[in-house]
N, CA, C and O atoms as a printed pandas DataFrame, in Angstrom:
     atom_number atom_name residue_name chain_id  residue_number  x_coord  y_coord  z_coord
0              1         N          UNK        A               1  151.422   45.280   99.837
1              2        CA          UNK        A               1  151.207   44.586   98.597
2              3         C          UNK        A               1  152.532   43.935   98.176
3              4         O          UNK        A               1  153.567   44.558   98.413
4              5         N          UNK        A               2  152.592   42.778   97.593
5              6        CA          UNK        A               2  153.705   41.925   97.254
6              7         C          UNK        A               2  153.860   42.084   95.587
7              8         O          UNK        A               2  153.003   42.627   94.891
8              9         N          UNK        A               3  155.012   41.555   95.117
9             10        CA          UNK        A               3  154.784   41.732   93.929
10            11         C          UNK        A               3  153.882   40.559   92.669
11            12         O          UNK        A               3  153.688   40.621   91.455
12            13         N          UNK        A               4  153.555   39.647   93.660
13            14        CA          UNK        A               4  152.571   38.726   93.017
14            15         C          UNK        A               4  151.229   38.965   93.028
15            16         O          UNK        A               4  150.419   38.385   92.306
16            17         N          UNK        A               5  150.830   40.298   94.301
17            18        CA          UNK        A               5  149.436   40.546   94.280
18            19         C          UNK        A               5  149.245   41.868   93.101
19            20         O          UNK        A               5  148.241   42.127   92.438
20            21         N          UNK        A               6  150.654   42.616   93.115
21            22        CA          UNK        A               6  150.848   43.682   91.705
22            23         C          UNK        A               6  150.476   42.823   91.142
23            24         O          UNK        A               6  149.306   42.822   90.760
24            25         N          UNK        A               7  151.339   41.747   90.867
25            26        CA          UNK        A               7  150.886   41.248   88.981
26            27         C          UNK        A               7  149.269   40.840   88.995
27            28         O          UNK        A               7  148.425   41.375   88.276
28            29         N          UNK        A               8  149.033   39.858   89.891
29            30        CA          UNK        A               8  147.394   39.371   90.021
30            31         C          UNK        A               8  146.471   40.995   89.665
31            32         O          UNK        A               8  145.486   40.931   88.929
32            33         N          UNK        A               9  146.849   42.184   90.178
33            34        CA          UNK        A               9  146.566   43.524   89.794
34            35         C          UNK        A               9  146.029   43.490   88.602
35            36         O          UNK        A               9  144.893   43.340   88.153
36            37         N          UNK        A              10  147.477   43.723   88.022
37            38        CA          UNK        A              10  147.499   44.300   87.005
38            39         C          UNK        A              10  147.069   43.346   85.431
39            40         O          UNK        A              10  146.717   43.729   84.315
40            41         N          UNK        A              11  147.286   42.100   85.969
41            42        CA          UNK        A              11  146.518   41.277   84.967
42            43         C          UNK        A              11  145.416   41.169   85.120
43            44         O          UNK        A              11  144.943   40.425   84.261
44            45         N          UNK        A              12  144.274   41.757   86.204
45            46        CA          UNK        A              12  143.193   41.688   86.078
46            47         C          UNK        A              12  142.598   42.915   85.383
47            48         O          UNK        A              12  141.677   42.821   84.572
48            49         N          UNK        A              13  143.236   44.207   85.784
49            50        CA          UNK        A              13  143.045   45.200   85.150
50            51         C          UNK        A              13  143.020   45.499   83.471
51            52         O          UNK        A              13  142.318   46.215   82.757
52            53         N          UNK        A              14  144.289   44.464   83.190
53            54        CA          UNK        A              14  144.351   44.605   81.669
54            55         C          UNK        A              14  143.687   43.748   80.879
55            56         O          UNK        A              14  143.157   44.137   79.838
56            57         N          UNK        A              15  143.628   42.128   81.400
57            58        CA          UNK        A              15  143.193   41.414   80.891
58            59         C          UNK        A              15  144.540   40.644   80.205
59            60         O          UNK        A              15  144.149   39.815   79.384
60            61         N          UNK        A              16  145.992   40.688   80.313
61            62        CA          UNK        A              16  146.742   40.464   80.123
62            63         C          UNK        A              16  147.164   38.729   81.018
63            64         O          UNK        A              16  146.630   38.284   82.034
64            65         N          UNK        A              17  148.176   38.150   80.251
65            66        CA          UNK        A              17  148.189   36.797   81.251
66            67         C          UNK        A              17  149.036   37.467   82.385
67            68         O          UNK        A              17  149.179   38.684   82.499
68            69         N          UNK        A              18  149.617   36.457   83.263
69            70        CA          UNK        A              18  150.786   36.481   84.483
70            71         C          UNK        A              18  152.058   36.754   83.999
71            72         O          UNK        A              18  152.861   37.639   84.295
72            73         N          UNK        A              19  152.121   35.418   82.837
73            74        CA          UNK        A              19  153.229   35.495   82.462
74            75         C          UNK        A              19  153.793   36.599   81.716
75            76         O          UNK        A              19  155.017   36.726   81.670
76            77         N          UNK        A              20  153.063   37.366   81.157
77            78        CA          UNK        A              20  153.284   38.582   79.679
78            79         C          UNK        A              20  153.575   39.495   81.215
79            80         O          UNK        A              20  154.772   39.630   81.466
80            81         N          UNK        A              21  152.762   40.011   82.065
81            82        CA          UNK        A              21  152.622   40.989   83.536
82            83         C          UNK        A              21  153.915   40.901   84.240
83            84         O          UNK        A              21  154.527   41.905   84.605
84            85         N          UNK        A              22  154.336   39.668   84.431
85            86        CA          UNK        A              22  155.451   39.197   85.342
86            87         C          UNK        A              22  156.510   39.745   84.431
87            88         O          UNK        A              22  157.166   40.498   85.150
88            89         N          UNK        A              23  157.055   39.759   83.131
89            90        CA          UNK        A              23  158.062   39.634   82.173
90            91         C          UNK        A              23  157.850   41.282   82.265
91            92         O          UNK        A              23  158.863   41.949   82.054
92            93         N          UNK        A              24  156.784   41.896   82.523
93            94        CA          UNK        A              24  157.098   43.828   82.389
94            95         C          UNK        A              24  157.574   44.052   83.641
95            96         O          UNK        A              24  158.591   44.743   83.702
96            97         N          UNK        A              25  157.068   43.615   84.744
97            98        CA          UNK        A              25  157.027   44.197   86.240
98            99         C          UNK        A              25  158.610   43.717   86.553
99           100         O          UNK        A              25  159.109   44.229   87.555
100          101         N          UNK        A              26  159.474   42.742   85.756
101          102        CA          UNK        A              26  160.695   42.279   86.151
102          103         C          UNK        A              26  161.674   43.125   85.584
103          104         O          UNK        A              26  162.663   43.506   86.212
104          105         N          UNK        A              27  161.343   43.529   84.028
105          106        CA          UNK        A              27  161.702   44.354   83.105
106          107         C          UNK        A              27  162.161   46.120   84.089
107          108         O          UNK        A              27  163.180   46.740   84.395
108          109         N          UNK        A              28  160.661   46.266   84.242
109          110        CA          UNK        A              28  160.169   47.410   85.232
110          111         C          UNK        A              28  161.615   47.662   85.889
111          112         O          UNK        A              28  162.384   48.565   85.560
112          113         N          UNK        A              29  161.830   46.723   86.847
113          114        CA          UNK        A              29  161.987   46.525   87.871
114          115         C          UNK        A              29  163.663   46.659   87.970
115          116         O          UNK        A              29  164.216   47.352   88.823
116          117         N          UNK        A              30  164.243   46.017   87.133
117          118        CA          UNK        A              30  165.541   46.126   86.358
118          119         C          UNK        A              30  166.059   47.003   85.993
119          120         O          UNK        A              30  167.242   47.189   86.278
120          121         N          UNK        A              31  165.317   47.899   85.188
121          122        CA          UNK        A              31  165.392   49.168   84.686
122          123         C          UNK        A              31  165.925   50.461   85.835
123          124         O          UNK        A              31  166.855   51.267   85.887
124          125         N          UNK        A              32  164.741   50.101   86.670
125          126        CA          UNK        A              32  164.851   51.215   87.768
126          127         C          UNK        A              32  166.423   50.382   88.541
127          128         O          UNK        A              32  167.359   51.175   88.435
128          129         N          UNK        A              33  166.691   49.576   88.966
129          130        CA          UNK        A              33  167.439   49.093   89.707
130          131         C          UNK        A              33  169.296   49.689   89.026
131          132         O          UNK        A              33  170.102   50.321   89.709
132          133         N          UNK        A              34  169.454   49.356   87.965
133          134        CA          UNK        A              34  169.841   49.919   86.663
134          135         C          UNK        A              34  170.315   51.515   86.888
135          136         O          UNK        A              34  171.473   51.905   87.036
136          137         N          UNK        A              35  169.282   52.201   86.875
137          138        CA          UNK        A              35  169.526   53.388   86.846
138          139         C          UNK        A              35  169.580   53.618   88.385
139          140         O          UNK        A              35  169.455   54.839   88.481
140          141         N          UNK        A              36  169.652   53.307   89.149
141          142        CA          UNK        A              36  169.953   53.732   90.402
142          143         C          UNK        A              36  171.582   53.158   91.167
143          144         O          UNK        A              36  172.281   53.677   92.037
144          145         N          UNK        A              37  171.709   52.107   90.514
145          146        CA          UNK        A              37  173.071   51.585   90.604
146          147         C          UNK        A              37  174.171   52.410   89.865
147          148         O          UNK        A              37  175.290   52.628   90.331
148          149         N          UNK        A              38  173.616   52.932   88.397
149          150        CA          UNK        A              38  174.729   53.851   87.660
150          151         C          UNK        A              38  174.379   55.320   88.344
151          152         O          UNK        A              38  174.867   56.310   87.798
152          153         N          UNK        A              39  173.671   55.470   89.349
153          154        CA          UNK        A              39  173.807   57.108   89.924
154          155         C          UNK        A              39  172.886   57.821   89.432
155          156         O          UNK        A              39  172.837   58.988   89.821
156          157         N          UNK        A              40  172.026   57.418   88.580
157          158        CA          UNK        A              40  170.834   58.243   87.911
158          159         C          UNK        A              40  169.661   58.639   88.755
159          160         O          UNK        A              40  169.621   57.797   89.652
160          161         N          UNK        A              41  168.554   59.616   88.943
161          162        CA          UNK        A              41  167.577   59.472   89.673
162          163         C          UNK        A              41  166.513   59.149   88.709
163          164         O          UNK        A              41  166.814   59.534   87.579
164          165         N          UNK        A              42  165.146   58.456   88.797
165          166        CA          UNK        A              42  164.140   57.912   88.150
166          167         C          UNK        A              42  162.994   58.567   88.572
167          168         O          UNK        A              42  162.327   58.210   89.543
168          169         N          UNK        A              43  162.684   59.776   87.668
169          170        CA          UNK        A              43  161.311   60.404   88.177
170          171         C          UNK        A              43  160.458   59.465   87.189
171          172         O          UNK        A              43  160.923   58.877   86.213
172          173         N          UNK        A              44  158.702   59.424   87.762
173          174        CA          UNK        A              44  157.847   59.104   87.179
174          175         C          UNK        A              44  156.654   59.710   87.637
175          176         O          UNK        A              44  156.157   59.556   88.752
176          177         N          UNK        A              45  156.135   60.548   86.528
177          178        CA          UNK        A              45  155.470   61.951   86.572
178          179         C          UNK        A              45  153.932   61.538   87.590
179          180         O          UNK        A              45  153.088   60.741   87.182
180          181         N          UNK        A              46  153.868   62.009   88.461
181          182        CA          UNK        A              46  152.267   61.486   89.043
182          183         C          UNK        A              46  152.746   60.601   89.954
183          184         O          UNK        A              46  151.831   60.618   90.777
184          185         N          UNK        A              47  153.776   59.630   90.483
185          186        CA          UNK        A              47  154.142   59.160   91.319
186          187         C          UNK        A              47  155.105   59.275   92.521
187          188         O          UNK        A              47  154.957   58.955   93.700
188          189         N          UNK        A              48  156.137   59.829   91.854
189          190        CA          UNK        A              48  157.877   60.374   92.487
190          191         C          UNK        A              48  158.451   60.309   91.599
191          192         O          UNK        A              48  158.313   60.299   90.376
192          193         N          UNK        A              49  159.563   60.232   92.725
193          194        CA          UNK        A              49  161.403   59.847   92.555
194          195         C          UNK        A              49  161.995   59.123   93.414
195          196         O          UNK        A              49  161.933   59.249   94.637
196          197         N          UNK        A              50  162.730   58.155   92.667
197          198        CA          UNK        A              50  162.999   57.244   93.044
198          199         C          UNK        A              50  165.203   58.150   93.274
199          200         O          UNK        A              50  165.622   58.779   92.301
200          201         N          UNK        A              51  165.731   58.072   93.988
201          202        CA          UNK        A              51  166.930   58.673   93.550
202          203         C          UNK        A              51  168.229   58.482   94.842
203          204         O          UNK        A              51  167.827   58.832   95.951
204          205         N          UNK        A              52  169.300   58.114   94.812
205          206        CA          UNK        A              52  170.255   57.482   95.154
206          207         C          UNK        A              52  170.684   59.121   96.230
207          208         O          UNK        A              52  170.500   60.282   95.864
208          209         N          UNK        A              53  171.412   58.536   97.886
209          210        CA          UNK        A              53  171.683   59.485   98.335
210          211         C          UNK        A              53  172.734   59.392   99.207
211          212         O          UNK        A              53  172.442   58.573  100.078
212          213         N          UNK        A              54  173.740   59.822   99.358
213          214        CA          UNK        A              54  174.502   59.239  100.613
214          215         C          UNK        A              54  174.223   59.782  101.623
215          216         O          UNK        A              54  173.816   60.926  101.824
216          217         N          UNK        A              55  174.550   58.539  102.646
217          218        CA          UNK        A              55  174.266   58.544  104.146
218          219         C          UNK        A              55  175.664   59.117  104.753
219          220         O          UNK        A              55  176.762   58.728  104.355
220          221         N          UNK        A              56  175.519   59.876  105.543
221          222        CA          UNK        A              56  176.878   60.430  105.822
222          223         C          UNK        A              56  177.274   59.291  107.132
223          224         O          UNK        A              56  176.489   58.496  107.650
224          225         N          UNK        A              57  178.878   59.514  107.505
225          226        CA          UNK        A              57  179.696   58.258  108.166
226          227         C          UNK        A              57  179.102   58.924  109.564
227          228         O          UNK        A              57  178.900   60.110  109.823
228          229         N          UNK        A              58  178.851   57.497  110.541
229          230        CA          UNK        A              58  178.703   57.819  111.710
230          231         C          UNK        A              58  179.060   56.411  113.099
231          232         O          UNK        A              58  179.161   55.211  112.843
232          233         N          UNK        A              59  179.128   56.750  113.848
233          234        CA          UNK        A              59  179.371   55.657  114.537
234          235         C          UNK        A              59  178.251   55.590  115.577
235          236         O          UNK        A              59  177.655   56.438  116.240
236          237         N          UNK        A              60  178.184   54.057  115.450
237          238        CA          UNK        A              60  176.636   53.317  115.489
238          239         C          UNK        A              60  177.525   52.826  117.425
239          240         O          UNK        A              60  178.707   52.877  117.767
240          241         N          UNK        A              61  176.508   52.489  118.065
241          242        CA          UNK        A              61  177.022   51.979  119.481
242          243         C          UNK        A              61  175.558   50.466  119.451
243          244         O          UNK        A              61  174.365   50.226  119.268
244          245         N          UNK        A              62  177.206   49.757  119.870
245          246        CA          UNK        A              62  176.688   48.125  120.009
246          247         C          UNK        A              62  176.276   47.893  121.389
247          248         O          UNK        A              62  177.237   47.518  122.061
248          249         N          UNK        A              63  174.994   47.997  122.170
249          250        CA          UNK        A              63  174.718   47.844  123.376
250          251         C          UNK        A              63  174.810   46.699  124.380
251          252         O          UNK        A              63  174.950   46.737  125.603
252          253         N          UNK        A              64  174.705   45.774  123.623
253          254        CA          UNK        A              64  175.476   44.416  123.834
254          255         C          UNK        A              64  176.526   44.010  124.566
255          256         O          UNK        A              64  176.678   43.461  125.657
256          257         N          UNK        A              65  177.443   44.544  123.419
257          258        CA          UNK        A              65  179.040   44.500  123.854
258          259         C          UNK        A              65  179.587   45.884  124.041
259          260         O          UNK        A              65  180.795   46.056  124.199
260          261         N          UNK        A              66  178.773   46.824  124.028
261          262        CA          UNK        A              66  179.346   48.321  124.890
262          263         C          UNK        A              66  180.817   48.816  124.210
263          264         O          UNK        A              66  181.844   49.292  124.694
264          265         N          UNK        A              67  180.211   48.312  122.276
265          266        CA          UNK        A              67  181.402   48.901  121.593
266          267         C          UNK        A              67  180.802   50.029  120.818
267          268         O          UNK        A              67  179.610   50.223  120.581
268          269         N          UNK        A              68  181.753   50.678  120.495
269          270        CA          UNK        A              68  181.326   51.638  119.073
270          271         C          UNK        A              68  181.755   51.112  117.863
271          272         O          UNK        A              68  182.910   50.728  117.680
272          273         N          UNK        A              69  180.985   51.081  117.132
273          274        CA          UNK        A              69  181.457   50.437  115.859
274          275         C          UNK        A              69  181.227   51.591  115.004
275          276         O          UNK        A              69  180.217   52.284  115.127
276          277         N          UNK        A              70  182.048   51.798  114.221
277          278        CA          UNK        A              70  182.190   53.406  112.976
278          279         C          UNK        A              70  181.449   52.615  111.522
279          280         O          UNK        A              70  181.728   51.507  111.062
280          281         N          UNK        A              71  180.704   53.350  111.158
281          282        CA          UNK        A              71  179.780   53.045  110.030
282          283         C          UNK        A              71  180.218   54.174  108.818
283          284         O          UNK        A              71  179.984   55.377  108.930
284          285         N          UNK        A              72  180.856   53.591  107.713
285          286        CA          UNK        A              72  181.250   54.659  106.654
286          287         C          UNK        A              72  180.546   55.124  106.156
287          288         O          UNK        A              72  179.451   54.583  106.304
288          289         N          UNK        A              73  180.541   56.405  105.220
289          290        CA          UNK        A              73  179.400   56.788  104.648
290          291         C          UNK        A              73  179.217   55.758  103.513
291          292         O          UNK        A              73  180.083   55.121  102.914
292          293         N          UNK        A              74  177.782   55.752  103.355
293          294        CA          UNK        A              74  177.296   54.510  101.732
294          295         C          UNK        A              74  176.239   55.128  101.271
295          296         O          UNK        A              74  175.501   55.818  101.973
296          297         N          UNK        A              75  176.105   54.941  100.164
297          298        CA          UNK        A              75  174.849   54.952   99.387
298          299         C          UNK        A              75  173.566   54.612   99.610
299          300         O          UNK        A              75  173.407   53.403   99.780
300          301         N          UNK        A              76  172.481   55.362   99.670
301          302        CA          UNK        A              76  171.262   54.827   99.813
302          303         C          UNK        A              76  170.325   55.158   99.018
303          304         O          UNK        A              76  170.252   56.330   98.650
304          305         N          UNK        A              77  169.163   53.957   98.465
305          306        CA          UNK        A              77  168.401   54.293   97.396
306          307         C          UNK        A              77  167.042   54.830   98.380
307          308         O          UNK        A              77  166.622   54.122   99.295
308          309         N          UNK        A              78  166.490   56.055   98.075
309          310        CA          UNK        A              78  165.635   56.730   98.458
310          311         C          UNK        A              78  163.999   56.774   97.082
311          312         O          UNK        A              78  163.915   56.749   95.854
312          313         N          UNK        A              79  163.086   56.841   98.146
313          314        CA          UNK        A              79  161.555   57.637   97.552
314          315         C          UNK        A              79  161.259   58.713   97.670
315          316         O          UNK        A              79  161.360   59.144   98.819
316          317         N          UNK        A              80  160.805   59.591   96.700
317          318        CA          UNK        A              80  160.189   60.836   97.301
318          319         C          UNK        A              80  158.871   60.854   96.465
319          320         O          UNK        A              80  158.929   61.012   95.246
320          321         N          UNK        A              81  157.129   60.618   97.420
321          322        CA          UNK        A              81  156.347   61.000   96.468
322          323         C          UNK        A              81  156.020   62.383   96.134
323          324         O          UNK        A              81  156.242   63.392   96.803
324          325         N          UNK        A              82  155.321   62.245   94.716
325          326        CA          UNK        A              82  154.966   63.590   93.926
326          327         C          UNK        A              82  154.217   64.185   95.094
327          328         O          UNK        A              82  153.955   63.756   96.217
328          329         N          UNK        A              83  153.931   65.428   94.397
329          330        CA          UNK        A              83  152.523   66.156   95.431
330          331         C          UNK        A              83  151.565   65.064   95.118
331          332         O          UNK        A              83  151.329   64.184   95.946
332          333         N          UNK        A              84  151.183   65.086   94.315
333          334        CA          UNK        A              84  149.450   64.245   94.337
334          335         C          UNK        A              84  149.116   63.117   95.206
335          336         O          UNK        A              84  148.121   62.948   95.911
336          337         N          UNK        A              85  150.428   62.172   94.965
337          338        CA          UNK        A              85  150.633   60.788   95.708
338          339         C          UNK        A              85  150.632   61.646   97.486
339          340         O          UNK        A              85  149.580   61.649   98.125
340          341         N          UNK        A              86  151.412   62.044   97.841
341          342        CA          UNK        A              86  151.480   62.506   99.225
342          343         C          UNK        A              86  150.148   63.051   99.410
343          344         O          UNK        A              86  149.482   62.412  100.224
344          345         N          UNK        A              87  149.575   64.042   98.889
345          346        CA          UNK        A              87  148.198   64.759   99.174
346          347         C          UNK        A              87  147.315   63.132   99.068
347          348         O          UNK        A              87  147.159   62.666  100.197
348          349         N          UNK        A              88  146.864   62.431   98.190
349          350        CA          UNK        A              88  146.515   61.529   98.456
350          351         C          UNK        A              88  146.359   60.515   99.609
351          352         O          UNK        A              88  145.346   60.067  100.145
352          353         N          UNK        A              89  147.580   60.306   99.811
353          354        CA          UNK        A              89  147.785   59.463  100.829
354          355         C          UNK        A              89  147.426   59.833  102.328
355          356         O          UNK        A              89  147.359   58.973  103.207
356          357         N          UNK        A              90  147.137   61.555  102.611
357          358        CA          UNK        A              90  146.849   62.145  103.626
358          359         C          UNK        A              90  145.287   62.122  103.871
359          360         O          UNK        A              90  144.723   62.379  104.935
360          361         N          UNK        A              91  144.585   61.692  102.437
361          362        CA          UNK        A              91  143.250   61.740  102.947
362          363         C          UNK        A              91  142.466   60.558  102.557
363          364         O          UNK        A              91  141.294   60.448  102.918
């Protein structure tokens, strides 16, 4: 799903226009981005967590050119669904 078929969604669901749908889902969208950039994790009850993790340093091999290239550790934004969403999704 893209985020234009969300909004087509969710404005059909509500009865809401594109434009009012588009201006939350960007809002939405910001928010979470926001709190994951300042280090926060973003639970949302019935869905997950959304929550920031580091990748520890490792060195990656370039097969190509038969180099090793060293990869530092960085940050990565992670999902974890709730139980329901996962049990869901299994059946």
């Amino acid at each position: 799903m893209t985020k234009a078929e969300l909004i087509s969604d969710i404005a059909v669901a509500t009865g809401y226009d594109k434009m009012t749908i588009t201006t939350i889902v960007e809002a939405y969208m910001n928010s979470v981005k926001k709190s994951l950039v300042d280090g926060e994790s973003v639970f949302l009850r019935g869905f997950g967590t959304f929550q920031v993790k580091m990748r520890k340093a490792k060195v990656a091999r370039n097969i190509n050119a038969s180099k090793s290239i060293p990869v530092p550790a960085h940050p990565v934004a992670t999902f974890k669904p709730c139980k329901e969403l996962a049990r869901d999704m299994r059946n």
